[in-house]
C-alpha positions in Angstrom: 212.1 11.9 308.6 215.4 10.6 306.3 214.0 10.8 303.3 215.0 13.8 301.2 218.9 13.9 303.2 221.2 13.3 300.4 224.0 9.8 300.8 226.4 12.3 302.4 224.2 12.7 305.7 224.1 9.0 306.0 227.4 8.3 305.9 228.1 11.4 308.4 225.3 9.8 311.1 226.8 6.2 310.5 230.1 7.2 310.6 229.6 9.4 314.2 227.8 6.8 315.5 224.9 8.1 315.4 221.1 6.7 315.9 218.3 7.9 313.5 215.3 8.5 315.3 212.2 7.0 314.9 209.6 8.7 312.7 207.1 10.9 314.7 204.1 8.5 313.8 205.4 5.1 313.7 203.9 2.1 312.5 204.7 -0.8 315.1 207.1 -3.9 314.2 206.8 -7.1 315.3 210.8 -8.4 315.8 211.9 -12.3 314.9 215.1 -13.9 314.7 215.7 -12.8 310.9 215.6 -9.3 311.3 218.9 -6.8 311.8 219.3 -5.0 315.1 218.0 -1.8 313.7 214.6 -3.2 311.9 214.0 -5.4 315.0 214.3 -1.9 317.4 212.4 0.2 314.7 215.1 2.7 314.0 215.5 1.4 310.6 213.8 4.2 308.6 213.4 3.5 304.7 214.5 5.9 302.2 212.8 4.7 299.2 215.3 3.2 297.1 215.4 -0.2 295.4 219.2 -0.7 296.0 218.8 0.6 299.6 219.8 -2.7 301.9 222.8 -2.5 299.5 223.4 1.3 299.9 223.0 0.8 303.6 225.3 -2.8 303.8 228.0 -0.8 302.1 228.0 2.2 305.1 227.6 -0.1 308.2 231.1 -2.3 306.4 232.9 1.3 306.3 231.7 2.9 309.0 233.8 0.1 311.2 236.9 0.9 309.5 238.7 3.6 311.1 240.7 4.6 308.3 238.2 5.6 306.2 236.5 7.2 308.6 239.3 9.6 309.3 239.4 10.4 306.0 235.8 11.4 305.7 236.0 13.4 308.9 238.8 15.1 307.0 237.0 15.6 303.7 234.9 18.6 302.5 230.9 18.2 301.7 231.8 18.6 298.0 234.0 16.3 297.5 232.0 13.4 299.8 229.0 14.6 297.1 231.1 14.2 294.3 232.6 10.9 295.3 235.8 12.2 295.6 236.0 10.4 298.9 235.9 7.3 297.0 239.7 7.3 296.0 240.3 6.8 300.3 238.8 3.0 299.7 242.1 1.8 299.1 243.4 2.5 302.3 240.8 0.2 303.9 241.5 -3.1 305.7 241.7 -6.3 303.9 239.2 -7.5 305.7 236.8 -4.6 304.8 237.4 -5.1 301.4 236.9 -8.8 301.4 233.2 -7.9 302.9 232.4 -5.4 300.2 233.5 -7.7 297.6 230.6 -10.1 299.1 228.1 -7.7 299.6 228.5 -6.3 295.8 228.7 -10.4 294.6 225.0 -10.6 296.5 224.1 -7.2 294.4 224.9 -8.5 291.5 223.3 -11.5 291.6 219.9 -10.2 293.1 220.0 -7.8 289.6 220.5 -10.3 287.5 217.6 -12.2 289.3 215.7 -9.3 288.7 216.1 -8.9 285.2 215.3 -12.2 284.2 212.1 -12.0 286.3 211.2 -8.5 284.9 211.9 -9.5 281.3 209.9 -13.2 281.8 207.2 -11.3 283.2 207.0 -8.7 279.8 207.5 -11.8 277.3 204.2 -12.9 279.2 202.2 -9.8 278.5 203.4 -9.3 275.3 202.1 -12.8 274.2 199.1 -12.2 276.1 198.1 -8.7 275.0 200.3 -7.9 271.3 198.9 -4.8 271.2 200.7 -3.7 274.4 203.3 -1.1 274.4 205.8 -1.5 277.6 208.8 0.5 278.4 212.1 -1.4 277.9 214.4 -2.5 280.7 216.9 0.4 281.0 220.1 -1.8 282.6 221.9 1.7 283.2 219.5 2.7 285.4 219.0 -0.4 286.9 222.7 -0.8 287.1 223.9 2.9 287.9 224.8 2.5 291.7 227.7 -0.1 290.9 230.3 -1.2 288.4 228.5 -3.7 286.6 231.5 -4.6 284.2 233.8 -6.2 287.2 231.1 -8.3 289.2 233.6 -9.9 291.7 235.6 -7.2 293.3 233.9 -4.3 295.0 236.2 -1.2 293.5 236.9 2.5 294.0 234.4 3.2 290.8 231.8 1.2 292.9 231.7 3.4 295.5 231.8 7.0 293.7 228.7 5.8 291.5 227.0 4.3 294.7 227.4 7.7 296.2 226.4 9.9 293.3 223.6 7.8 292.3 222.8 7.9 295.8 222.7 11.3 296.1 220.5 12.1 293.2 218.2 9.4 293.7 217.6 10.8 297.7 217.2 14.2 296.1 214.3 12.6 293.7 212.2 11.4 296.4 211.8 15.5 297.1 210.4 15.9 293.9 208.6 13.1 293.7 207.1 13.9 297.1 205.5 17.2 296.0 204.7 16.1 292.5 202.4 12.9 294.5 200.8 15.6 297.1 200.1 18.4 293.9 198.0 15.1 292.1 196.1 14.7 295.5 194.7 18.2 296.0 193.8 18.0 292.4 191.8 15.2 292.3 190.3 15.8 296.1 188.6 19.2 294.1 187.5 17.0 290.9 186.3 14.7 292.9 183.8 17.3 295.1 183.3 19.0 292.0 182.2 16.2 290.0 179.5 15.5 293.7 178.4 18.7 292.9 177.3 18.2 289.4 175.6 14.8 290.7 173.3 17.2 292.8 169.6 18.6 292.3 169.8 22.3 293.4 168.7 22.1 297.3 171.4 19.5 297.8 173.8 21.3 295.9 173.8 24.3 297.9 173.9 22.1 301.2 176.4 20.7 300.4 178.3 24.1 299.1 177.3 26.0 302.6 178.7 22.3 304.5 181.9 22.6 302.7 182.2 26.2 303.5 181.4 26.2 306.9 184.0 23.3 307.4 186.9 25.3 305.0 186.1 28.0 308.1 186.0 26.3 311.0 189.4 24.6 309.3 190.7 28.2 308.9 190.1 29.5 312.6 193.6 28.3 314.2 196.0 30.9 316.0 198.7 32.2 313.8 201.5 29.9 313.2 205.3 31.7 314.0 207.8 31.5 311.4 209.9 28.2 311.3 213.1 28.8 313.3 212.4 32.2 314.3 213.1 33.2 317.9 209.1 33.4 319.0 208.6 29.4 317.6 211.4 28.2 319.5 210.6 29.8 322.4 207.2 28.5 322.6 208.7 25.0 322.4 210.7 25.5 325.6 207.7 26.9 327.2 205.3 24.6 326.4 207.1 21.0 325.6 210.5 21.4 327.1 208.2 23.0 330.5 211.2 25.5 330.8 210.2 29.2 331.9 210.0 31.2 329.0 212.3 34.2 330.3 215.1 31.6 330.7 215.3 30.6 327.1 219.0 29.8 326.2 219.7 28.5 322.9 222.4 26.5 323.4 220.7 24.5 326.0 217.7 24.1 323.7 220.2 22.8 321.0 221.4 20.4 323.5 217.8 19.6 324.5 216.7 19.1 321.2 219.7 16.5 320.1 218.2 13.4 321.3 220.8 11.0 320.6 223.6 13.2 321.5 225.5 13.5 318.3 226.2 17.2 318.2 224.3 17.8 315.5 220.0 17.9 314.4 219.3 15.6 311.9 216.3 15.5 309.5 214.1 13.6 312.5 215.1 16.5 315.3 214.6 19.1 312.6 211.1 17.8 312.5 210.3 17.3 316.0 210.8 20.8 316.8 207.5 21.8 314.4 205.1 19.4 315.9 203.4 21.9 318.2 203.2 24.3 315.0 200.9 21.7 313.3 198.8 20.5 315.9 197.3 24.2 315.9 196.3 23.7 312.6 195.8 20.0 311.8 193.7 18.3 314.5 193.5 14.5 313.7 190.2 13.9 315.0 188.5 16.6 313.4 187.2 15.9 309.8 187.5 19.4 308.4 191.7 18.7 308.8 193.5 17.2 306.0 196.2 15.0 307.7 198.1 14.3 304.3 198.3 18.3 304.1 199.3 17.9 307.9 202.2 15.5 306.4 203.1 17.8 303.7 203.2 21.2 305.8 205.8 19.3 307.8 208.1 18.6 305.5 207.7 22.3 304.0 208.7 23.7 307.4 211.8 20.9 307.7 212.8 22.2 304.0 212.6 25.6 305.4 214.8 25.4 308.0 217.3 23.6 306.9 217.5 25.6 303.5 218.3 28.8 306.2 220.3 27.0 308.8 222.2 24.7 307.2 225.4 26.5 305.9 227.3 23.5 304.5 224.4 21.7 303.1 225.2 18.6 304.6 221.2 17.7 305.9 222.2 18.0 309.2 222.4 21.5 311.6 225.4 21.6 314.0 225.6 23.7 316.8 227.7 26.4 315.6 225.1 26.6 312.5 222.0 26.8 314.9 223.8 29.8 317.2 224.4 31.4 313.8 221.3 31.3 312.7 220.0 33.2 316.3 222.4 36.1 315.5 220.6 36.8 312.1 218.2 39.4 312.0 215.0 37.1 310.4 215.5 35.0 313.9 213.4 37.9 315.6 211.0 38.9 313.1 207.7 37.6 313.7 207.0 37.6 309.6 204.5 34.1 310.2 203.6 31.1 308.2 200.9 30.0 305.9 199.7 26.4 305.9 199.9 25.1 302.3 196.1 25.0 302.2 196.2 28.5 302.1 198.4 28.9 299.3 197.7 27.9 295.2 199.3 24.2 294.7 197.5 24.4 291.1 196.2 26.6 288.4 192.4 26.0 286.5 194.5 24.9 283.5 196.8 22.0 285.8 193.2 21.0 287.3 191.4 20.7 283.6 194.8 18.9 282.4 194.6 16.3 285.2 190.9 15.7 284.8 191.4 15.1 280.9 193.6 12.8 281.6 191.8 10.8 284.8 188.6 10.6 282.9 190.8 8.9 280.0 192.5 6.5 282.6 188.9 5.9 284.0 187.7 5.2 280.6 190.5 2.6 280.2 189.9 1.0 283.0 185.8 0.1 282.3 186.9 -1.1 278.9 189.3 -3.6 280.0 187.0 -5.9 281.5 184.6 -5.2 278.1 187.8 -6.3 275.9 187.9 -8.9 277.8 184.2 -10.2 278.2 184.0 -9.8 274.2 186.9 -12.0 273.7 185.9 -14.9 276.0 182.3 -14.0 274.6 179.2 -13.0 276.2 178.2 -16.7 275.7 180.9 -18.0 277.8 182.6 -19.1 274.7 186.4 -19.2 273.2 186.0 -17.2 269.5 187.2 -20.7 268.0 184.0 -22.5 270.1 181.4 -19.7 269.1 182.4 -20.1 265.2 181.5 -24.0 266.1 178.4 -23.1 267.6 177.2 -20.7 264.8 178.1 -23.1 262.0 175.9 -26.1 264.0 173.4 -23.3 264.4 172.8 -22.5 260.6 173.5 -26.4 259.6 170.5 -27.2 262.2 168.1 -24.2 262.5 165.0 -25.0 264.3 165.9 -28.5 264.4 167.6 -29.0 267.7 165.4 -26.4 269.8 166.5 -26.2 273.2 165.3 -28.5 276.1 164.0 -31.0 273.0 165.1 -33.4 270.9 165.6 -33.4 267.1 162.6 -33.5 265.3 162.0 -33.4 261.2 160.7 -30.3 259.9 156.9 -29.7 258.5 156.4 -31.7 255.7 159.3 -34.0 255.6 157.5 -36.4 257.7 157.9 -40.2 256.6 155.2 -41.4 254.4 153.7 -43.9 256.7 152.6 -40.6 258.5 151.2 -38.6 255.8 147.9 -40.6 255.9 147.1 -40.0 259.7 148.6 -36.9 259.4 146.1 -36.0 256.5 143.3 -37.5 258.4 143.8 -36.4 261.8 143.8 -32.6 260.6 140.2 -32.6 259.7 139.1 -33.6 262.7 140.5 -29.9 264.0 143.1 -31.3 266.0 146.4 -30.0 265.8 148.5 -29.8 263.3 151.9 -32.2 263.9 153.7 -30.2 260.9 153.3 -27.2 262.9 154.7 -28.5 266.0 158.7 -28.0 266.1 159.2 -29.0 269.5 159.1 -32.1 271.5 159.5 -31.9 275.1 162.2 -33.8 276.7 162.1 -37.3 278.1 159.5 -37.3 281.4 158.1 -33.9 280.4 155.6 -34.9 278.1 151.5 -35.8 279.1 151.3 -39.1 280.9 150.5 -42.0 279.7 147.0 -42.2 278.3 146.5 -38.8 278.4 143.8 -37.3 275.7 146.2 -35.3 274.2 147.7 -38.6 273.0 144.4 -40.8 272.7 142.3 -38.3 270.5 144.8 -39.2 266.7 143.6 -42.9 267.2 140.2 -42.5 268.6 139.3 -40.2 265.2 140.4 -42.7 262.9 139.2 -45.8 264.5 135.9 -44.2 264.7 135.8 -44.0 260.8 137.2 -48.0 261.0 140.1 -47.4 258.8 143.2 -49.3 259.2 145.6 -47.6 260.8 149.3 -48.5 260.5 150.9 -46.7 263.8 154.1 -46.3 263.6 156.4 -46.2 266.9 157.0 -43.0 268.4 160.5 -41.3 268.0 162.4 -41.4 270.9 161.2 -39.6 274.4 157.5 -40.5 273.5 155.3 -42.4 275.6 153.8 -45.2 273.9 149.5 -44.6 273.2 
């Protein structure tokens, strides 16, 4: 696949007309009327840059100039690295120029869009959160591929940084790659570590003899031939080209091999050619393979070749370099290959390193939503509205329980009550002063029930006068 080829390969398969091939597994594409030629037909691959429709704008403009492309035919691989070759823009058409100047116009403007949005969107968090530490916009980086200072003429200097920038961004993605895949294997081993712990004994050592017996049947492939080597290549003509072994030619397996007949293998060809290699190890229906290790043991084999084939390190393998490489004396050693699985990809002290730190990021994450919950309030409540409810709390404690209404306290009672109140006690009914709630409206005892007729039948019994007063509010009337 094109993604670790440096800007220099590009602008070599654009320039010779050539047609990347489409990845090995490819995700389908639905066309419509807004997409290019190339994204509509799927043989647009992406290289994982942010300035990339720019990057790849700028070759398809000089790739129809004729010109320039005689120069770059013309130029070394060092100096197309360097940018060097970007001195040969001012021989270009008018015309060509006048479409760069456009296309860099568009560039410019989608930055400067993207600034503003990236700074709005940190203004936000930083009101939001103050605590928050975030990394500052670096507009050099952001800016590196073109000539920021002149945003109306597509220049010379705009082409040397688009290519060197280019060229050490593609060369990133490498890294990047390996540094992703090496934080995978680590955490897939904390991970079943950490099931282990969560085990009594008898499930532990199930689940110990299921991971071994999978790690072997995983293990038990046929011996995988050195990439590139005579016996590998050989075994592709046998058994994909359906060519007779004994009649292996190399040149007619270089030409077999060049699917879209530009005289050279590119990165997708390069790949291609290590397929049958993988599928002895990596079985995609069978749970004990690793398919991202699949993915990765691939591009290890690519890197391989290349880095022993590829004379003028240009990412691509032309025929002369390919019938060199047969007249070497590694092309017939059978020295092998181990999968990456097989090798160390990290030491005890990288593994205890990357646990520290997920268990950290794991612990950040649960007490996010607990920052949160406290600020809103485990009441549902702003911190302005809970001081509001506390203060109303203390001013009216035990005076506005809920589902009641407000009542007075024991022994603030109105004096027109004392008397029954007084009275009514003896008789060994209840208390009012120590009653503190009163039911809501409707959830009280009917009407005429003895709870309510029992105060007045005790006094009228001793034929004393009784001023009644009228019942607060949300009492039946006796």
């Amino acid at each position: 696949m094109f993604r670790v080829s440096i800007f220099v390969s590009m602008f070599i398969i654009c320039l010779r007309d050539a047609v990347v091939c489409p990845p090995v597994t490819e995700i389908p594409k639905t066309s419509s009327s807004s997409e290019t030629p190339d994204e509509a037909g799927g043989k647009d691959e992406k290289l994982g840059l942010e300035y990339e429709r720019y990057l790849k704008e700028v070759v398809g403009i000089l790739e129809t100039d004729e010109t320039f492309r005689k120069k770059l035919e013309e130029s070394n691989i060092s100096d197309i690295k360097s940018g060097e070759i970007a001195k040969h823009l001012d021989f270009v058409g008018h015309g060509i120029r006048s479409q760069l100047d456009e296309i860099k116009r568009k560039e410019i403007d989608r930055l400067r869009q993207a600034m503003r949005l990236k700074g709005f969107l940190q203004n936000g968090l930083r009101s939001s959160y103050p605590g928050i530490v975030l990394q500052e916009l670096d507009k050099e980086k952001i800016l590196g591929h073109l000539d920021h200072s002149n945003p109306n003429t597509f220049e010379v200097s705009d082409l040397a940084k688009l290519i060197i920038q280019a060229t050490q961004d593609l060369e990133d993605v490498d890294k990047k790659r390996k540094e992703e895949f090496k934080k995978y294997e680590m955490e897939k081993e904390m991970l079943r570590r950490e099931q282990l712990k969560g085990l009594d004994d008898t499930h532990r050592k199930e689940e110990e003899k299921r991971h071994e017996e999978m790690q072997k049947k995983h293990d038990n492939h046929p011996k995988l031939h050195h990439p590139g080597n005579e016996e590998q290549l050989k075994e592709v003509w046998e058994e994909s080209d359906g060519l007779n072994k004994k009649d292996f030619e190399p040149k007619t397996f270089f030409h077999l091999h060049d699917t879209n007949g530009d005289g050279f293998l590119d990165l997708n060809e390069v790949e291609a050619l290590f397929q049958q290699e993988l599928d002895k190890v990596y079985d995609p229906d069978a749970p004990e393979d690793d398919m991202v290790e699949r993915y990765e043991e691939m591009n290890r084999m690519r890197e391989h070749f290349v880095k022993e084939v590829d004379k003028n390190n240009d990412q691509l393998i032309s025929l002369e370099e390919f019938l060199d490489s047969t007249k070497s004396d590694g092309y017939r050693k059978e020295e092998g290959w181990e999968p990456i699985d097989e090798e160390t990809v990290f030491s005890e002290e990288e593994l205890a390193q990357f646990q520290e730190n997920y268990e950290q990021l794991r612990f950040d994450q649960k007490q996010k939503p607990r920052e949160e919950h406290q600020e809103v309030g485990g009441d549902g409540h702003e911190p302005s509205q809970r001081v509001a409810v506390e203060e109303h709390r203390q001013t009216h404690d035990n005076v506005v329980p809920v589902g009641g209404h407000p009542v007075q306290q024991p022994g603030e009672h109105p004096v027109v009550q004392q008397e029954p109140v007084q009275q009514a006690h003896p008789e060994g009914l209840q208390d009012p002063r120590a009653v503190n709630f009163v039911p809501q409206h409707g959830q009280g005892p009917p009407v005429g029930h003895d709870q309510q007729q029992q105060p007045v039948v005790a006094f009228q019994q001793q034929q004393q006068p009784v001023d009644v007063p009228q019942p607060p509010q949300g009492h039946a009337e006796a």
